[in-house]
C-alpha positions in Angstrom: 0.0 0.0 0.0 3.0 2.2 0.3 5.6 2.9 -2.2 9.1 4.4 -1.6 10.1 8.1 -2.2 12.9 8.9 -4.5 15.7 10.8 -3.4 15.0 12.9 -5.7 11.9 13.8 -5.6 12.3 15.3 -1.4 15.3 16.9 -3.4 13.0 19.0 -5.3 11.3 19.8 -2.6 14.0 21.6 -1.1 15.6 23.0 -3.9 15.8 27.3 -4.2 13.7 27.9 -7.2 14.7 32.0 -7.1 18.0 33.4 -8.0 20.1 34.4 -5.2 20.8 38.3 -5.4 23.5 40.4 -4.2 22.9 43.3 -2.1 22.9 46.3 -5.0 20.4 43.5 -6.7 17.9 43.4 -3.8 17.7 47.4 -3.6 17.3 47.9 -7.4 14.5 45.5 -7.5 13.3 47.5 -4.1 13.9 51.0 -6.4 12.1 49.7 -9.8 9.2 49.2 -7.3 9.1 53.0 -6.9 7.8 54.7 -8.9 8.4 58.4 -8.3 11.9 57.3 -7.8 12.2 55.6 -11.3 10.0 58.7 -12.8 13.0 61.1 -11.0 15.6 59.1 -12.1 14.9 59.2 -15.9 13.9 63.1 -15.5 17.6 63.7 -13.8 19.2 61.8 -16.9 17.3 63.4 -19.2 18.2 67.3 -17.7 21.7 65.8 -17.8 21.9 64.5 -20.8 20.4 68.0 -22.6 23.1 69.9 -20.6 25.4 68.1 -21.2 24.9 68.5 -24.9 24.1 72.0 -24.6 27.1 73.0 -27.1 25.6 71.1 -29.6 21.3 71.6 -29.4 21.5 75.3 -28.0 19.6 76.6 -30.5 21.8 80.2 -30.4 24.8 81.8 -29.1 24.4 82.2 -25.4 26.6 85.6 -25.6 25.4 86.9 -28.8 23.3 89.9 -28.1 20.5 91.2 -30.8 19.2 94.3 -29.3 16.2 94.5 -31.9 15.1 90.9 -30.4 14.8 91.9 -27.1 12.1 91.4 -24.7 10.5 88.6 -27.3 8.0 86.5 -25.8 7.8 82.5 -26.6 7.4 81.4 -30.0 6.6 77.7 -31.6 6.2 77.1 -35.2 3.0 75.7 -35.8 1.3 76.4 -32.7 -1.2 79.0 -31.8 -1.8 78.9 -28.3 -1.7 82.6 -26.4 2.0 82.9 -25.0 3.4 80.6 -27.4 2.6 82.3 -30.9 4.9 85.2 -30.7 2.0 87.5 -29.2 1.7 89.9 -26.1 -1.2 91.6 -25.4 -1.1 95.3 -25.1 -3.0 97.3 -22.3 -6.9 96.1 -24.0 -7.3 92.8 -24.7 -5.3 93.0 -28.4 -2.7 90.8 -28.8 0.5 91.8 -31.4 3.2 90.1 -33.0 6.2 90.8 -31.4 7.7 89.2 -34.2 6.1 91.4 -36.7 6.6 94.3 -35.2 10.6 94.1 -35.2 10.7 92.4 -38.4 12.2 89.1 -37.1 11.7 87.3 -40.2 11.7 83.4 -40.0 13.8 83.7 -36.5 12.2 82.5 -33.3 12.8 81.9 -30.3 11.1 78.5 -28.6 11.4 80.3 -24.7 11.7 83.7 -25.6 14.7 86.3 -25.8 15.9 88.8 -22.3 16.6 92.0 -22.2 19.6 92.0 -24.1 18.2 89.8 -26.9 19.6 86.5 -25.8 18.2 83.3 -26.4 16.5 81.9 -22.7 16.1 78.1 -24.3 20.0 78.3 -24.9 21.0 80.3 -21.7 19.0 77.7 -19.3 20.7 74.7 -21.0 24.0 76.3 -20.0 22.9 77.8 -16.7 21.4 74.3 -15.8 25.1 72.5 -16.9 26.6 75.0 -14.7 24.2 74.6 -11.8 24.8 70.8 -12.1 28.2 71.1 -12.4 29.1 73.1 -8.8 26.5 70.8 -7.5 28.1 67.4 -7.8 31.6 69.1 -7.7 30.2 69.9 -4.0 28.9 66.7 -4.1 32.6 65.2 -4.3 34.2 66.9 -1.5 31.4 66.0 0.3 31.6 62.2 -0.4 35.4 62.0 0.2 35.9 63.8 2.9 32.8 63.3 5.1 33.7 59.7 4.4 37.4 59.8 5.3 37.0 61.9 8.4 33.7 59.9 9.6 35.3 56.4 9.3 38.8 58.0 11.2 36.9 59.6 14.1 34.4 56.7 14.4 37.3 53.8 13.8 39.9 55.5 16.5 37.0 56.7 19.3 38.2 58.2 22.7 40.2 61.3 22.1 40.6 61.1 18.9 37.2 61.0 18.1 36.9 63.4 20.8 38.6 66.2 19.2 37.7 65.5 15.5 34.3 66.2 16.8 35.0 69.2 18.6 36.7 70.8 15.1 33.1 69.8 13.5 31.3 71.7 16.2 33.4 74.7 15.6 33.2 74.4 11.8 29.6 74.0 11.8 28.7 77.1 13.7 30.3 79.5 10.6 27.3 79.8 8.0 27.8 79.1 5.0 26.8 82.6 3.3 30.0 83.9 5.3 32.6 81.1 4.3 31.1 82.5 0.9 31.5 86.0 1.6 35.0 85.5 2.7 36.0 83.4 -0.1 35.2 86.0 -2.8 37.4 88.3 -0.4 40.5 86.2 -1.4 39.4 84.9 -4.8 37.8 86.0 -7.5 33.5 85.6 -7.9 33.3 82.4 -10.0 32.3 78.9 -9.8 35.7 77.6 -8.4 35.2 80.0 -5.1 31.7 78.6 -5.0 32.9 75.3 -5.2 35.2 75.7 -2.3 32.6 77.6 -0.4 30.6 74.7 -0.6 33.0 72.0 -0.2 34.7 74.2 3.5 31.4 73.0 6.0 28.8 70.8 3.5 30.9 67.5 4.4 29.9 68.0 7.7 26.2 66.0 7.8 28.1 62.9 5.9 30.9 62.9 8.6 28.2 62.9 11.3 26.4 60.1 9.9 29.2 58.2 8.8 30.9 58.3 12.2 27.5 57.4 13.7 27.2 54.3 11.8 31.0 53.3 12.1 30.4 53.2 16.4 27.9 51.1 15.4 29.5 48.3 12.9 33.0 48.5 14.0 32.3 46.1 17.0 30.0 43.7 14.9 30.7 40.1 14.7 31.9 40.0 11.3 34.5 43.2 11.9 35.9 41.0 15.2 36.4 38.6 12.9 38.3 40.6 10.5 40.6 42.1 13.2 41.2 38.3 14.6 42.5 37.3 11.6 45.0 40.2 11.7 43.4 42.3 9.3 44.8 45.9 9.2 42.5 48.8 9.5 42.7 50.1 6.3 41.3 46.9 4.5 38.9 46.7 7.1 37.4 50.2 6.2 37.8 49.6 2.3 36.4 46.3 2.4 34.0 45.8 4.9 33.2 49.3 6.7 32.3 51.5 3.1 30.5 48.5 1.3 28.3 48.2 4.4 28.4 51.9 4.6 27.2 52.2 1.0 23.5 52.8 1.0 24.1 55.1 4.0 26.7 57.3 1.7 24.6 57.0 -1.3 21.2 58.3 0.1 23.5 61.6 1.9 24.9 62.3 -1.4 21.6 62.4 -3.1 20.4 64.8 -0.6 23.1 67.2 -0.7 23.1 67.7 -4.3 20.1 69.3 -4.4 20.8 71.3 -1.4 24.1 72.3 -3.4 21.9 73.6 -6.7 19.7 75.8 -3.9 22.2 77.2 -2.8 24.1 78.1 -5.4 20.9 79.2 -7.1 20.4 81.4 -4.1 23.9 83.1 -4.1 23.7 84.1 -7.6 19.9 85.4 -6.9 21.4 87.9 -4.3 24.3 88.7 -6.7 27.1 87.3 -5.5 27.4 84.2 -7.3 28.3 83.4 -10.8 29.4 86.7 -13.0 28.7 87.7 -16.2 28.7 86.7 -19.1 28.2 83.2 -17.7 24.8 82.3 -16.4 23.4 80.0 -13.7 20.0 78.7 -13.0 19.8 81.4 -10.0 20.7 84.1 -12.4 18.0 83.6 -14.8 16.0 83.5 -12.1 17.4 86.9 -10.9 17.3 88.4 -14.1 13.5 87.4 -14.6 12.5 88.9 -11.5 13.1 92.1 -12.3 11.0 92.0 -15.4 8.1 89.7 -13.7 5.5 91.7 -13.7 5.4 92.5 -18.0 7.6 89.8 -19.0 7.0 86.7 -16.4 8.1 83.9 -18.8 11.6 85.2 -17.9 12.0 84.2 -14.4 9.0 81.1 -15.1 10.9 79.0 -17.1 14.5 78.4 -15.6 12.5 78.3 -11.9 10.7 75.8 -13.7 13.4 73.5 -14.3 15.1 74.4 -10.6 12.0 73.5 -9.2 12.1 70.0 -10.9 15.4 69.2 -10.4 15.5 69.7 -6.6 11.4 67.6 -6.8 13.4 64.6 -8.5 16.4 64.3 -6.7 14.5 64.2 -3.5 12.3 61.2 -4.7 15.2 59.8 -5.8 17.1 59.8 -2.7 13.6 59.4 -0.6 13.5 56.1 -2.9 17.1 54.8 -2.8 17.0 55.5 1.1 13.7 53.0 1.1 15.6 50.6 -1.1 18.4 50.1 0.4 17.3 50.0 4.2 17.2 46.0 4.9 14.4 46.2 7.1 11.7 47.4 4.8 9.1 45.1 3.4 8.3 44.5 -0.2 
């Protein structure tokens, strides 16, 4: 009445039908799940990607002025929509041809032209390669030396730690605006005093957090082990302390890029950021606000693109921080 089991049949039974993953695996399958943070991610690579090429689609000279083309408002080939035909409307309810009236001929501009008769579509493309640029040069010092000085303080403990943290206490209490201020005191206005600016106090949230989480693996099992097998420190950090510190490192660096872009977009509002003729995100914005109330398409646009910039890279980093913490559920 009973018949015998195979062996392999209870084998089967056991057997791992799904893939094993790595780590990076698990939290891009975790990230593809998001979708805001997928949406971000393409937008980011797409802004990127157009700045990047911004030599070769800007559709005009960023520095080439055409005083008769000033002040034009948007135009589109083909499209007839109010505010992106070529018309204003005057003090009635009449709406002109701006590019009529100056005798543009078959020139147009898709965003419009400023004061000076520069092309907006071609000065955001550079502005926004510029903004991006200081931001993830920022970014850099961040990474590195938050990192470095984190892992060192946390590693060593007692008085070293002690007085590593002290320094970040005393470093942290000078606000940014006057490292800035001081910096264009010794060097000249331009994105490589910005850069600095930034890169003098913004490490100072990664070293935190990487210190905080170093305390916290360095006397794990798997680290014990590591020093029992006579391990030096420095392979320890490189290859067990930054790969488990990875997602932690990652997320931080997402969130101070776009805190990089504000704030360079803010120094250049208030005029003490990048000079002319070069052109930021913050200085479009600057220049449209002056001319908001008659020509709002000025300042509309490159906020615009700031405003979506800073939106995706915080759903990114909101979703990479989701994907790679261990303890969330799918």
């Amino acid at each position: 009445m009973f018949e015998q089991v195979s062996g392999s049949a209870t084998e089967n039974n056991e057997k791992i039908s799904a893939p094993s993953l790595s780590f990076m695996q698990d939290s891009w399958r975790r990230l593809k799940k998001n979708k805001a943070a997928v949406t971000s991610l393409f937008i980011i690579l797409l802004i990127m990607l157009l700045a990047l090429l911004a030599p070769v689609i800007a559709p005009h000279d960023i520095e080439t002025q055409v005083t008769e083309h000033a002040n034009l408002p948007p135009k589109v080939p083909g499209i007839e929509i109010p505010g992106l035909d070529g018309t204003a409307a005057t003090s009635g309810d009449m709406r002109i041809d701006k590019y009529a009236q100056v005798e543009a001929g078959d020139t147009y501009y898709l965003l419009g032209t400023d004061s000076l008769g520069r092309d907006l579509l071609s000065r955001i493309l550079f502005g926004t390669r510029i903004s991006l640029l200081i931001a993830f040069a920022a970014a850099f010092f961040d990474l590195t030396i938050g990192v470095i000085y984190g892992l060192v303080s946390g590693w060593n403990g007692g008085r070293i730690d002690n007085v590593m943290q002290r320094i970040l206490e005393i470093l942290s209490g000078v606000p940014n605006l006057v490292v800035v201020i001081l910096m264009l005191l010794v060097f000249e206005p331009g994105i490589i005093s910005i850069i600095i600016a930034l890169a003098i106090t913004g490490w100072i949230p990664m070293a935190r957090i990487v210190r905080a989480q170093t305390l916290k693996l360095k006397n794990q099992e798997f680290i014990l082990a590591a020093r029992t097998l006579g391990e030096s420190s420095w392979k320890i950090a490189v290859k067990h302390m930054i790969s488990n510190l990875s997602g932690v490192i990652i997320i931080q660096t997402m969130f101070s890029i776009p805190a990089a872009i504000f704030f360079e977009a803010f120094l250049s509002f208030i005029g003490i950021g990048i000079p002319a003729p070069l052109a930021s995100l913050g200085t479009l914005i600057n220049d449209g606000y002056k001319t908001f109330t008659f020509l709002p398409h000025l300042m509309w646009y490159p906020a615009g693109v700031l405003c979506v910039l800073m939106i995706s890279f915080n759903f990114l980093a909101d979703g990479l921080r989701d994907a790679f913490d261990p303890k969330m559920k799918d």
